[in-house]
C-alpha positions as a Markdown table, in Angstrom:
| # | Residue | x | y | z |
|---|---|---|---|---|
| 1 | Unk | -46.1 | -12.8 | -5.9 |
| 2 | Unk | -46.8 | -9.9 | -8.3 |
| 3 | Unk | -45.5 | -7.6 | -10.4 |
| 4 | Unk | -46.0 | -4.0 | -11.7 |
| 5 | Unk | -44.1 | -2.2 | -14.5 |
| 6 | Unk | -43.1 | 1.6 | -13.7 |
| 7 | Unk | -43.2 | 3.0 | -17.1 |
| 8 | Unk | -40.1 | 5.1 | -18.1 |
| 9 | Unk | -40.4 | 8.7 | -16.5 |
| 10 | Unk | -41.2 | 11.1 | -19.1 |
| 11 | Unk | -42.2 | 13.9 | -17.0 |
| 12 | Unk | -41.7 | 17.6 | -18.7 |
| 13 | Unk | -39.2 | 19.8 | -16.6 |
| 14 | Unk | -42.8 | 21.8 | -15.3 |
| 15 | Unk | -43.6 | 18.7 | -13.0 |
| 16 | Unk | -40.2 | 17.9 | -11.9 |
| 17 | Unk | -40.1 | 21.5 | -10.7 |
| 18 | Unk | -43.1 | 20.8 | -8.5 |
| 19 | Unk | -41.7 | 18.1 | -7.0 |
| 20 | Unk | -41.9 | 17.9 | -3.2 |
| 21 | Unk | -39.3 | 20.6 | -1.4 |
| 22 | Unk | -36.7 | 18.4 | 0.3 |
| 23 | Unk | -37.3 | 15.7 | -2.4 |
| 24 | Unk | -33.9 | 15.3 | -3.0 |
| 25 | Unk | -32.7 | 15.6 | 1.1 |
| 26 | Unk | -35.1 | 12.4 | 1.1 |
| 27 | Unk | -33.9 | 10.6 | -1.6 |
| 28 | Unk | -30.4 | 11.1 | 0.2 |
| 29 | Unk | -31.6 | 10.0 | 3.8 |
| 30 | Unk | -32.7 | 6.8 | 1.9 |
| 31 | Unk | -29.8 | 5.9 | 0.2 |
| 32 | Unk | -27.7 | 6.6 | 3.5 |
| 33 | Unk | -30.0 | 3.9 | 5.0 |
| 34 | Unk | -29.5 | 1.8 | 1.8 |
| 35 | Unk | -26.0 | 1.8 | 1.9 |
| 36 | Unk | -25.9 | 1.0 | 5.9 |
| 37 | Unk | -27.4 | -2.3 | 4.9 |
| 38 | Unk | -25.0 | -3.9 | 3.0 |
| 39 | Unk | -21.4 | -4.8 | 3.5 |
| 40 | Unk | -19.9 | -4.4 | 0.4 |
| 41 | Unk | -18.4 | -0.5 | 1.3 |
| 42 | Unk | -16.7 | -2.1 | 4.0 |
| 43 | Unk | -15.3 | -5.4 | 2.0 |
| 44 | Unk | -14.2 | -2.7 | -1.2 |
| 45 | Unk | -12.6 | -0.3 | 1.7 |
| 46 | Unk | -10.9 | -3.5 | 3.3 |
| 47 | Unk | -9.6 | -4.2 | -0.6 |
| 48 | Unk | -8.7 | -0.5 | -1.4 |
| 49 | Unk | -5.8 | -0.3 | 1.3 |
| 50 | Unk | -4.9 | -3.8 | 0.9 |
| 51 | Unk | -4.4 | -3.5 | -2.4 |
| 52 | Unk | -2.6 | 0.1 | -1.6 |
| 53 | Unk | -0.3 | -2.1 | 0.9 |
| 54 | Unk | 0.6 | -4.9 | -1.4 |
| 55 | Unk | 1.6 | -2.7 | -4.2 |
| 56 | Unk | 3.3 | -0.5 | -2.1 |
| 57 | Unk | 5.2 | -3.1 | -0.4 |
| 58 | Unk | 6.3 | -4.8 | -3.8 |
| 59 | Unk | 7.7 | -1.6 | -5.0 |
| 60 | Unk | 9.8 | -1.0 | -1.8 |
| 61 | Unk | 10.7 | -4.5 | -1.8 |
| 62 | Unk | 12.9 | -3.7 | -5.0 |
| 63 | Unk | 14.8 | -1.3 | -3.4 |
| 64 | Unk | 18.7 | -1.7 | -3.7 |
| 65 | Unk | 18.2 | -4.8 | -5.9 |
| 66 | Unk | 19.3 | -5.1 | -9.6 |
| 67 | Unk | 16.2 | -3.8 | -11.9 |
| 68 | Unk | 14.7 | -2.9 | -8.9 |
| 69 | Unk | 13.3 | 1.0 | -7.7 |
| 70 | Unk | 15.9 | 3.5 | -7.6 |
| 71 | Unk | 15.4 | 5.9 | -5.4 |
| 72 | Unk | 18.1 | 8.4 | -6.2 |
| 73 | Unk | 15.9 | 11.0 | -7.8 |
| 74 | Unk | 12.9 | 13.0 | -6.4 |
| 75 | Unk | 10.4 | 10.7 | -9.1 |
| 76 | Unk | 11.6 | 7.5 | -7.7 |
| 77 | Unk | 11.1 | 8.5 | -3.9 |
| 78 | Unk | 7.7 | 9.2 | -5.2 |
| 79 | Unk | 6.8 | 6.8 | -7.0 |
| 80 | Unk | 7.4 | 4.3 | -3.6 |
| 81 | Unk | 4.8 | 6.5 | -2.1 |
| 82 | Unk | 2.5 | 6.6 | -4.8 |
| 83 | Unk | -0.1 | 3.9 | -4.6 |
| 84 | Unk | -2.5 | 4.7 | -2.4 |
| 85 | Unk | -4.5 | 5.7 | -5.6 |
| 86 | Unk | -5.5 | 2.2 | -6.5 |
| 87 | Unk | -8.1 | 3.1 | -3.9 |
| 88 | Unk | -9.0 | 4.9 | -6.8 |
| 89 | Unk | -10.6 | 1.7 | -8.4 |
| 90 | Unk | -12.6 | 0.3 | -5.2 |
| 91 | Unk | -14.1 | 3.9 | -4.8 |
| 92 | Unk | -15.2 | 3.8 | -8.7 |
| 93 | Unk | -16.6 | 0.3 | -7.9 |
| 94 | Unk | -18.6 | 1.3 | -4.6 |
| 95 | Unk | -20.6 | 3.9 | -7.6 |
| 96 | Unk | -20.6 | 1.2 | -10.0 |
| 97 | Unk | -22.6 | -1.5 | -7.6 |
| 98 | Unk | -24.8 | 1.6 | -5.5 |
| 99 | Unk | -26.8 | 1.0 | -9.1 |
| 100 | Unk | -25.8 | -2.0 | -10.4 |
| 101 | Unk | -26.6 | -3.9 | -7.3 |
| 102 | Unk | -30.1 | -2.4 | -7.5 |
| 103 | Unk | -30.7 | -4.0 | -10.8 |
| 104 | Unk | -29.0 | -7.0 | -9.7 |
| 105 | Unk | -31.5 | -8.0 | -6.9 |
| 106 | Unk | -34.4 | -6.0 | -8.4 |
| 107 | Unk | -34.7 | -3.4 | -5.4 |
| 108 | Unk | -34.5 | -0.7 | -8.1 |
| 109 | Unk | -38.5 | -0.4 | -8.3 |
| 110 | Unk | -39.0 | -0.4 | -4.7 |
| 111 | Unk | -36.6 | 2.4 | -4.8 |
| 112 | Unk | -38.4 | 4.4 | -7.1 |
| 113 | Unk | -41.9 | 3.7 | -5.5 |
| 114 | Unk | -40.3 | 5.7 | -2.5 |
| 115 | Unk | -38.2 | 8.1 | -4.5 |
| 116 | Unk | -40.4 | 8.9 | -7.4 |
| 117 | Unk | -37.7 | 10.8 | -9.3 |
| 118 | Unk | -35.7 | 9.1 | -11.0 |
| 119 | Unk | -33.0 | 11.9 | -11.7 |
| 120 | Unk | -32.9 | 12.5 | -7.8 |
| 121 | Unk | -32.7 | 8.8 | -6.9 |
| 122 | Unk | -29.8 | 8.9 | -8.7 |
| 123 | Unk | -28.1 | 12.1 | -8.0 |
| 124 | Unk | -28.8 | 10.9 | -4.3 |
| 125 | Unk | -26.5 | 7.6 | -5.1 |
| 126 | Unk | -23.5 | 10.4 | -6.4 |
| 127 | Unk | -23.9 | 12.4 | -3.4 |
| 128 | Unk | -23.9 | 9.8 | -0.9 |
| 129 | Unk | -20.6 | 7.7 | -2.6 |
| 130 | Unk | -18.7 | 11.0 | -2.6 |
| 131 | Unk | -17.8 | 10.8 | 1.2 |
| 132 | Unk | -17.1 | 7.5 | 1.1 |
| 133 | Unk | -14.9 | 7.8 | -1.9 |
| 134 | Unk | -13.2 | 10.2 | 0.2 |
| 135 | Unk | -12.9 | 7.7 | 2.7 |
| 136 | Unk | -10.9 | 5.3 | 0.3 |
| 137 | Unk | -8.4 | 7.1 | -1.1 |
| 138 | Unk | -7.6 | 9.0 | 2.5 |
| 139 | Unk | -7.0 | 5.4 | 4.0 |
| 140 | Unk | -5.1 | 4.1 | 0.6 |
| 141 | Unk | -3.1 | 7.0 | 1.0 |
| 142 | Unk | -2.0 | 6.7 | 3.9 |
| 143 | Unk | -1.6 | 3.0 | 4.1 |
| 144 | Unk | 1.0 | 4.1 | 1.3 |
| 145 | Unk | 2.5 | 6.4 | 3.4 |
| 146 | Unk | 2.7 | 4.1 | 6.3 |
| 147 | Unk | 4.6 | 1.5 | 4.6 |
| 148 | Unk | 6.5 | 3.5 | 2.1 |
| 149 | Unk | 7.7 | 6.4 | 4.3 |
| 150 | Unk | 10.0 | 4.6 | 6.7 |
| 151 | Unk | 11.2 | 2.0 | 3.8 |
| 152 | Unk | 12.8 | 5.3 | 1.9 |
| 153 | Unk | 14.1 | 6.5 | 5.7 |
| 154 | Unk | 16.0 | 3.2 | 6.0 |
| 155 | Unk | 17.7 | 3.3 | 2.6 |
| 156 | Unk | 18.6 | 6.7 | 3.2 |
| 157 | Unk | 16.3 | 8.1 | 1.0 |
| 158 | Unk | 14.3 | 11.0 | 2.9 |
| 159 | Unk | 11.1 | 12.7 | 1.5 |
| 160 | Unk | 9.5 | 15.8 | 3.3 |
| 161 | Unk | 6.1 | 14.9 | 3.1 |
| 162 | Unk | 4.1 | 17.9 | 4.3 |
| 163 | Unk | 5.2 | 20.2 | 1.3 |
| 164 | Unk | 6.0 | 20.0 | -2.3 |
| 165 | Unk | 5.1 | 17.7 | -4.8 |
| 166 | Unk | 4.9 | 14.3 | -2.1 |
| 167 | Unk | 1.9 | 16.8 | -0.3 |
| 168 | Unk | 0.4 | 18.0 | -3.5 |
| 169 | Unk | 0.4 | 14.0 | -4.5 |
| 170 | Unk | -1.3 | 13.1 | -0.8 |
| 171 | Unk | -3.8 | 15.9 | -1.6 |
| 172 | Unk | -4.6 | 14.6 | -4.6 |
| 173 | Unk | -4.6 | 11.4 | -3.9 |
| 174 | Unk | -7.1 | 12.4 | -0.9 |
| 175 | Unk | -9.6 | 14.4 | -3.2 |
| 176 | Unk | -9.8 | 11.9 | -6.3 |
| 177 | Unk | -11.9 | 9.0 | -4.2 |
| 178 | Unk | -14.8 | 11.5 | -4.8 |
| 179 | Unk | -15.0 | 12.1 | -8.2 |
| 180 | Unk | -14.0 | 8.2 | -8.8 |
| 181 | Unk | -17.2 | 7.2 | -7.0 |
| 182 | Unk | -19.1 | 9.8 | -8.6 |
| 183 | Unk | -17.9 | 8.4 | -12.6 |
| 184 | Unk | -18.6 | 5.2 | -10.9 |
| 185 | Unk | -22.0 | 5.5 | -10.5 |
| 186 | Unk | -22.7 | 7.0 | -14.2 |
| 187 | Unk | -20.7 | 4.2 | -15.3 |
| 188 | Unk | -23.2 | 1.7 | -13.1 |
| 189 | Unk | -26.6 | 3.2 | -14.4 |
| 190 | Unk | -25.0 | 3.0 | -18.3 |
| 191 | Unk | -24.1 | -0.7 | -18.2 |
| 192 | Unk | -27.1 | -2.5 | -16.7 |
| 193 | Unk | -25.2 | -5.4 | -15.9 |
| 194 | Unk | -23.5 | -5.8 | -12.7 |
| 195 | Unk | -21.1 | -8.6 | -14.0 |
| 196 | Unk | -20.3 | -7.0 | -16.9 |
| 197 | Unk | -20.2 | -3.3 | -15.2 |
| 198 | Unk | -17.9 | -4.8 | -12.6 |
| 199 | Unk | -15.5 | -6.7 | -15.0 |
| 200 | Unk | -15.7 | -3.9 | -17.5 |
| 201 | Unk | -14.7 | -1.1 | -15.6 |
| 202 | Unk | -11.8 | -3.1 | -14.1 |
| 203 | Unk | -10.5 | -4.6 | -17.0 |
| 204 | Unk | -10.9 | -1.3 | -18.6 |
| 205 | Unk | -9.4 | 0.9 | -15.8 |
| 206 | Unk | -5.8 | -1.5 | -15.3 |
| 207 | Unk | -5.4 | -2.9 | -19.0 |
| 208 | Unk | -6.6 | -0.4 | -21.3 |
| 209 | Unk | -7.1 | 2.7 | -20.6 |
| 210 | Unk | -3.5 | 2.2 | -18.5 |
| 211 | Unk | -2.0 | 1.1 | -21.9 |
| 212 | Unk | -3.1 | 4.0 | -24.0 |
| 213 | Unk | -1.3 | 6.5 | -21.3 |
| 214 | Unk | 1.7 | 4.8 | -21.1 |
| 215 | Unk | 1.9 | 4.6 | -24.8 |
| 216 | Unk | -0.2 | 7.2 | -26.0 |
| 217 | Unk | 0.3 | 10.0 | -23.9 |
| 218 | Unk | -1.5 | 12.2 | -25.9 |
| 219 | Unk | -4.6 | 11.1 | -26.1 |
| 220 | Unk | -4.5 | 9.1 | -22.1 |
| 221 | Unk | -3.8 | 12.1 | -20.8 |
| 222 | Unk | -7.5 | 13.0 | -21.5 |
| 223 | Unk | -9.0 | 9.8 | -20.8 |
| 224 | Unk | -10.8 | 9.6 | -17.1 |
| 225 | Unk | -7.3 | 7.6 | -16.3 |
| 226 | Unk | -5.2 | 10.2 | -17.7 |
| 227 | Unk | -7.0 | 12.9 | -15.7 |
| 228 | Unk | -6.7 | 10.6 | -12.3 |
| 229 | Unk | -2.8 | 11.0 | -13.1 |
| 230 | Unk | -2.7 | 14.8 | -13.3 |
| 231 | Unk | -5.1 | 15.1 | -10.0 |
| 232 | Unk | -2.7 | 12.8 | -8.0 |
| 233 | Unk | 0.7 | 14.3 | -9.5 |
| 234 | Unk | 1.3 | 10.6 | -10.7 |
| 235 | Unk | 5.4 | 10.8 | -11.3 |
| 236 | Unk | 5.5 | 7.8 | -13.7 |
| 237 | Unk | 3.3 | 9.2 | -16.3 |
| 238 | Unk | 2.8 | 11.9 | -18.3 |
| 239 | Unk | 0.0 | 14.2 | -17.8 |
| 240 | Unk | -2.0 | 17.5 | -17.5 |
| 241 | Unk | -1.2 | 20.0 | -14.6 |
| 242 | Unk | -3.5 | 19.0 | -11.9 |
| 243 | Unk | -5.7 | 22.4 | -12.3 |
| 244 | Unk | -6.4 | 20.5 | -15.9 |
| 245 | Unk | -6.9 | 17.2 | -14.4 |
| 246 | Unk | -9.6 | 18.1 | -11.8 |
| 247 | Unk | -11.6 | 19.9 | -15.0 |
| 248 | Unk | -11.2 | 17.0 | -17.5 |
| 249 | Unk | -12.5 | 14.3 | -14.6 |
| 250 | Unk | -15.0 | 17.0 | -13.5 |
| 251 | Unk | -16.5 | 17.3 | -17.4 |
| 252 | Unk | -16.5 | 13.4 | -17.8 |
| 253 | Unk | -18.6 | 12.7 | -14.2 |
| 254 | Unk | -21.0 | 15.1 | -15.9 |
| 255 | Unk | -21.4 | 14.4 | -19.0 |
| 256 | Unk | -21.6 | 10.5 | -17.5 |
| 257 | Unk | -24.2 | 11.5 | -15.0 |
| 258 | Unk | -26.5 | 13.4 | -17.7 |
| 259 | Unk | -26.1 | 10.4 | -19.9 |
| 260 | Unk | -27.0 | 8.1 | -17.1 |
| 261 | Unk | -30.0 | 10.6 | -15.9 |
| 262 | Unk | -31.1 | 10.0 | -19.9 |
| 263 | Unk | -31.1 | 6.2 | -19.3 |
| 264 | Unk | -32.6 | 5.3 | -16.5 |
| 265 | Unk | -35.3 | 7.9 | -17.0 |
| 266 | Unk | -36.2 | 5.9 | -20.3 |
| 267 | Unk | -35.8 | 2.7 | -18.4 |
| 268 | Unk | -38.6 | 0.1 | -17.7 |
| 269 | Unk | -38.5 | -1.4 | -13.9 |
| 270 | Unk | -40.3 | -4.3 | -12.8 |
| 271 | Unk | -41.6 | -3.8 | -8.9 |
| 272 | Unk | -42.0 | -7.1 | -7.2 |
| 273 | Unk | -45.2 | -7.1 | -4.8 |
| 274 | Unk | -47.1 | -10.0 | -2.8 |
């Protein structure tokens, strides 16, 4: 076995706009086929509504028990039905590993020997996690809902769930799978490591960045984290309006993506060939 270097991609902005029509329609189609290959989106899906079902459950489990979730006030109803946005994580993982995998198993050059640009190989990766983000969070949502709704009906605690702030959290809950995914991909070209990107992100996302919002509400309120509260209407935090939140997350999945664009474009890739 052999094996070539693709030098970093330095190409002026005259050449990219020559680039095949439909290059970036191709470089989609590929990453489709890509992604049909593996199972991790199905193992993180599976993980994304368990994890929305176990924390859901634990809440509800408190119910009526000293120390345990009150449910008296309009926060507290919501709160029970709030978690299907830890789907949230598994969709900013499936963008994490869409790139991080790549380097992992050194496909990446392959890749590029079929999708020459490097800035559309990647912007194909964001485009392609978005519905499946989508996917995540719908299905952690309403895994929440499943479990939660009927818990609050049997203390007596009743919710109308298709208006006011319990739909405005469902619809955010819904919508923020796709910009997760998207950040997670930024985040997956900026740390080359998989382990580390992985671990990283996670650690990150439910230790620190959860810290600083809880006890610096100032400044997590425009953390990535912070903005993921506003978006879903989280009730146990405090945060922007959710007009606010779509535009903070919105600035940091492009100012991640242009970063990202930077570093892989500078990156040298090994291509492995018999």
């Amino acid at each position: 076995m052999t094996t070539l270097s693709l030098a970093p991609d330095r190409s002026r902005p005259a050449s990219r706009a020559g680039a095949p029509p439909g290059a970036l329609r191709l470089a989609v189609a590929a990453e489709v086929a890509r992604t049909r290959t593996t199972r991790t989106v199905l193992w993180l899906g599976l993980a994304g509504a368990l994890l929305a079902a176990v924390m859901t459950a634990m809440v509800a489990a408190t119910i009526g028990q000293p120390g345990g979730q009150e449910v008296a006030s309009e926060t507290g109803r919501l709160t029970v039905l709030s978690f299907g946005f830890s789907a949230g994580l598994m969709a900013t993982l499936v963008g994490v590993l869409s790139v991080a995998s790549e380097r992992r198993y050194r496909t990446m050059g392959s890749s590029l020997v079929a999708t020459p640009s490097r800035r559309n190989w990647l912007l194909a990766k964001a485009l392609v996690v978005v519905p499946i983000g989508l996917v995540f969070t719908t299905v952690g949502q309403a895994v929440a809902l499943a479990i939660g709704a009927p818990v609050l009906s049997s203390h007596g605690a009743h919710v109308d769930l298709w208006s006011g702030p319990a739909l405005q959290m469902t619809i955010g809950t819904l919508t923020l799978g796709a910009f997760s995914a998207v950040w997670g991909v930024a985040l997956g070209a900026l740390i080359r490591n998989q382990m580390v990107a992985v671990a990283a992100v996670t650690l990150y996302s439910i230790m620190v960045e959860a810290a600083v919002i809880q006890y610096v509400p100032a400044v997590g309120k425009w953390l990535p984290g912070g903005a993921q509260s506003a978006i879903v209407h989280d009730p146990a935090t405090e945060h922007l309006s959710a007009g606010a939140g779509y535009l903070v997350f919105a600035a940091w999945c492009t100012v991640g993506l242009l970063l990202a664009i930077r570093q892989v474009a500078r990156e040298d890739v090994t291509v492995s060939a018999t």
